[in-house]
C-alpha positions as CSV (number, residue, x, y, z in Angstrom):
1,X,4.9,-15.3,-17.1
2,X,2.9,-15.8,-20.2
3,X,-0.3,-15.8,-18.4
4,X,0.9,-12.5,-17.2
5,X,2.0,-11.2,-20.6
6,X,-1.8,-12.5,-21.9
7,X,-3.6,-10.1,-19.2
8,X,-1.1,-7.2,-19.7
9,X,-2.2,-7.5,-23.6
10,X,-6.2,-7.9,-22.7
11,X,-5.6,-4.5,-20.3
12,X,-3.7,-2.9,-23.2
13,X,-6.8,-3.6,-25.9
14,X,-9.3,-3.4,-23.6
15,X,-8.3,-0.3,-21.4
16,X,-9.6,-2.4,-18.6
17,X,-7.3,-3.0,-15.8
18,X,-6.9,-6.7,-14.2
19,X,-5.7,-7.7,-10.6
20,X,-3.2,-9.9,-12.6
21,X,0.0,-8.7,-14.6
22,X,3.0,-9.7,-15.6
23,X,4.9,-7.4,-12.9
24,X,2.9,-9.4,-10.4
25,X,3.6,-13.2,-11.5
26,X,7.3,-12.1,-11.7
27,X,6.7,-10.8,-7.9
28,X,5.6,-14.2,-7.2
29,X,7.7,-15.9,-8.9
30,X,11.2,-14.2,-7.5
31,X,13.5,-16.1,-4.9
32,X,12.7,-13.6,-1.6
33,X,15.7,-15.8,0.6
34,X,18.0,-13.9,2.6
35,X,21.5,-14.8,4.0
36,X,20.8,-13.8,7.5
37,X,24.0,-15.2,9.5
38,X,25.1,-11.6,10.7
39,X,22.0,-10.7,12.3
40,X,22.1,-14.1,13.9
41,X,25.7,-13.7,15.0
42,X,25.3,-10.1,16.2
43,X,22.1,-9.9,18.3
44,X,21.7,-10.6,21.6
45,X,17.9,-11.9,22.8
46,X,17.3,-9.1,25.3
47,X,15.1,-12.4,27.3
48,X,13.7,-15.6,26.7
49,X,10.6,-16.6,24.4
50,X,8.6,-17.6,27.2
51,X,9.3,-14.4,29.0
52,X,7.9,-12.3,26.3
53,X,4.9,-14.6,26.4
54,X,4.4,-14.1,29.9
55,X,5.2,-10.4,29.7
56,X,3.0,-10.1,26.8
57,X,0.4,-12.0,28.5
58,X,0.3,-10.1,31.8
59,X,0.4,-6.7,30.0
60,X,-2.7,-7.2,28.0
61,X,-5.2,-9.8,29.5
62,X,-4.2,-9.8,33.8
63,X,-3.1,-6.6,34.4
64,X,-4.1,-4.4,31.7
65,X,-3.2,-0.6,31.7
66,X,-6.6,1.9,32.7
67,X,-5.5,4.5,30.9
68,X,-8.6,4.6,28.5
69,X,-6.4,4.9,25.2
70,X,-7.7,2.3,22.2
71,X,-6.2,1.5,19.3
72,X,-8.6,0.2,16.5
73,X,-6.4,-1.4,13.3
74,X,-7.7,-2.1,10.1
């Protein structure tokens, strides 16, 4: 936190702003663990992880759909 409390001040004097900020090592630094035992207890795996990979599989390298509609990401 202090590193981040140094660049905060150096942004503040210099008018200059840095990738690196106090916010940001106290982003890093939280605890982002979750108690996740409902979601566990309540859902149902509509199939199996090797179906998926099969279905997944099949969809998009065998038996691809024709319908000439790409999607480019980033």
């Amino acid at each position: 936190m202090i590193c981040g409390y140094g660049f905060d001040l150096y942004s503040f004097v210099f008018g200059k702003k840095t990738s690196i900020s106090s916010v940001r090592v106290k982003k890093f630094c939280a605890t982002t663990q979750f108690d996740a035992t409902k979601a566990h207890n309540s859902f149902d795996v509509p199939f199996s992880l090797k179906d998926g990979i099969y279905k997944t599989l099949d969809f998009e390298f065998i038996n691809p759909d024709q319908d000439d509609v790409l999607f480019y990401s980033e």
